[in-house]
N, C-alpha and C positions, 0 to 999 in steps of 0.2 A: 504494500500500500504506500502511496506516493505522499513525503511530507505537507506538499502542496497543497496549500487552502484555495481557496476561490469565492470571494465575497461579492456577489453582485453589485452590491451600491458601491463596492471601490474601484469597481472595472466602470460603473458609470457616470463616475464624479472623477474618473482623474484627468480625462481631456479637458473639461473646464479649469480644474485649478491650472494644468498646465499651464494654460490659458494666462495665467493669472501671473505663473511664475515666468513665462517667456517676458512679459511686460515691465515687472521688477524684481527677481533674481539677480543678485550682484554672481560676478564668477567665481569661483575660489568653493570650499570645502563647503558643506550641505548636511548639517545633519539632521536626522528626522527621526524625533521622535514619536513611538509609538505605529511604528508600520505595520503594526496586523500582519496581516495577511503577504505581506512585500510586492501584490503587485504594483502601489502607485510606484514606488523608486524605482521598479526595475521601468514603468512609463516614462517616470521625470527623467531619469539616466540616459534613455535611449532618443530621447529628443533633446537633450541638455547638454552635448557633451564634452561641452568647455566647463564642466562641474564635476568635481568630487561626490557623489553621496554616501555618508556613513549613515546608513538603515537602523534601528534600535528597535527594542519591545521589552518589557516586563516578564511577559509569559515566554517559558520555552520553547512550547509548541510552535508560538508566532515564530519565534526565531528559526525554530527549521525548517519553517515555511520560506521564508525572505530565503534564506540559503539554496532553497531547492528552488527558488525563484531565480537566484542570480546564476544558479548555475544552469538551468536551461538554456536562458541567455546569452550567457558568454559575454556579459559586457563588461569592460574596462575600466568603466570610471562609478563603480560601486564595489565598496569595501564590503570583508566580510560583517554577519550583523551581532552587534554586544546586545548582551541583557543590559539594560537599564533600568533603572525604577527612580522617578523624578522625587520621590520621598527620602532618596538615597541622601545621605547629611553628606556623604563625599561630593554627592552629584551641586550639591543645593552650596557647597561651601568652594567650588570650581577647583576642588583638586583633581590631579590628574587623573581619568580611568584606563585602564587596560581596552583597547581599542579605539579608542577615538583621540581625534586631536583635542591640545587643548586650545587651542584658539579657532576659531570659524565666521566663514562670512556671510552666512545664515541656519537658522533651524526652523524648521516643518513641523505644525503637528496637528495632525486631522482627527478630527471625532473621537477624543479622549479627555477633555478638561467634565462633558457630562456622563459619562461614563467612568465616572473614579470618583472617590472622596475630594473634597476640595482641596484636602491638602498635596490631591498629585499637581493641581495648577498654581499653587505657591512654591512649590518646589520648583516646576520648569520654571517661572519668571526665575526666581532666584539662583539657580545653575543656568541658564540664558543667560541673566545678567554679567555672570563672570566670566563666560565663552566667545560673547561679541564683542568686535570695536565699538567703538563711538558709530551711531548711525544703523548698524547691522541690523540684517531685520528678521524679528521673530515672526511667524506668519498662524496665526489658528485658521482652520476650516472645518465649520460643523455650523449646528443650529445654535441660534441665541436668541435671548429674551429684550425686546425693545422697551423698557419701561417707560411710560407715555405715551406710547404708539400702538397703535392695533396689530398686535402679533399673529401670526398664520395659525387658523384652529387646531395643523397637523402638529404645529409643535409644541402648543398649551398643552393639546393629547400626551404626546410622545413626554412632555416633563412630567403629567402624572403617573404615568406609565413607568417611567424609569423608577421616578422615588416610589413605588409601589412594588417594586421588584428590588431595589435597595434606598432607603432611606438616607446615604449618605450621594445619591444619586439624584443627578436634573442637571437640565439646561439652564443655564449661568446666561445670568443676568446682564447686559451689556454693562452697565455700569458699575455692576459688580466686577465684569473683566476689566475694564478700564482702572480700576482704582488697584485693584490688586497687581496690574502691571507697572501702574506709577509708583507703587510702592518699591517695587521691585528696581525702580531705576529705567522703566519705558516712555515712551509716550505714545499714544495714540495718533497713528498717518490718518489711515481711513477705512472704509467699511466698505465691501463691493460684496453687493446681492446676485448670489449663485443659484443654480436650479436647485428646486423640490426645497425653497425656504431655506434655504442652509446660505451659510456667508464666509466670506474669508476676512477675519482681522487683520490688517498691518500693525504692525507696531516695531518702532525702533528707540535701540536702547540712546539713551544721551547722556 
């Protein structure tokens, strides 16, 4: 039985983010945190390839997934994938980890800040923070909550839904990401509205 996972909504969401990353992607090293499944990097890699990507995930499983990804592949400019966990005090305090660089000219992370305890999204600003230059840009893509604003019914659904299946779980509040990034040392660029209500954050550190 083949490592390889196969997640439909990441095979359908990662032309757009591409999308996203052909427009402001700086060149230089790429890490991405939280790759599931590995197919977006082994996508962003193969259309990228004046970029390094270093692949990450928590779960093992993930990770022999991305590996049996890249090694379908064959492609060059994607490193093998480290376990990471953004709650790691190493990770959150930017000392060095066993695969990845310590310096980078961006980090990736789709569809994980609602999908974990909050404190996995204070951990990535705070190991973010100490990984990029001055400017570097951190990027989320997933759903978020507009406070003010009339939010998509599918994703009021999907945040009950989540914290009903874990309580430390939901879709994060815009202005709860925004505050928790400046604390972190970010700022907030801009917000660009992607299919099926999901968005990508910019943000870079200053």
């Amino acid at each position: 039985m083949s490592d390889k996972l196969d997640f439909p909504a990441t095979g359908r969401n990662a032309e757009p983010i591409l999308n996203v990353l052909r427009q402001h992607l700086p060149g230089g090293d790429v890490l991405e945190v939280a790759s599931g499944s590995g197919q977006h990097v082994v996508h962003f890699a193969s259309h990228l390839p004046d970029n390094q990507f270093w692949p990450s995930d928590p779960d093992p499983a993930h990770v022999q997934s991305i590996a049996a990804w890249i090694a379908e592949t064959k492609l060059g400019n994607i490193h093998p994938p480290v376990l990471l966990d953004t709650t790691d005090p190493n990770w959150m305090a930017g000392k060095p980890l066993s695969g990845l660089p310590t310096q980078l000219a961006a980090i990736l992370c789709a569809n994980m800040i609602h999908i974990a305890p909050i404190e996995a999204a204070i951990g990535l600003f705070a190991g973010a923070a100490k990984r990029l230059p001055e400017n570097g840009l951190l990027l989320l893509y997933g759903p978020f909550l507009q406070t003010g604003q009339k939010d998509a019914p599918s994703n009021l659904d999907f945040d009950q839904d989540l914290k009903r299946r874990n309580p430390a779980w939901g879709v994060r509040p815009l202005p709860l990401v925004k505050n928790m990034a400046s604390n972190a040392g970010f700022e907030f660029d801009q917000l660009i509205k992607m299919p099926a209500n999901n968005f990508c954050v910019l943000l870079r550190r200053n």
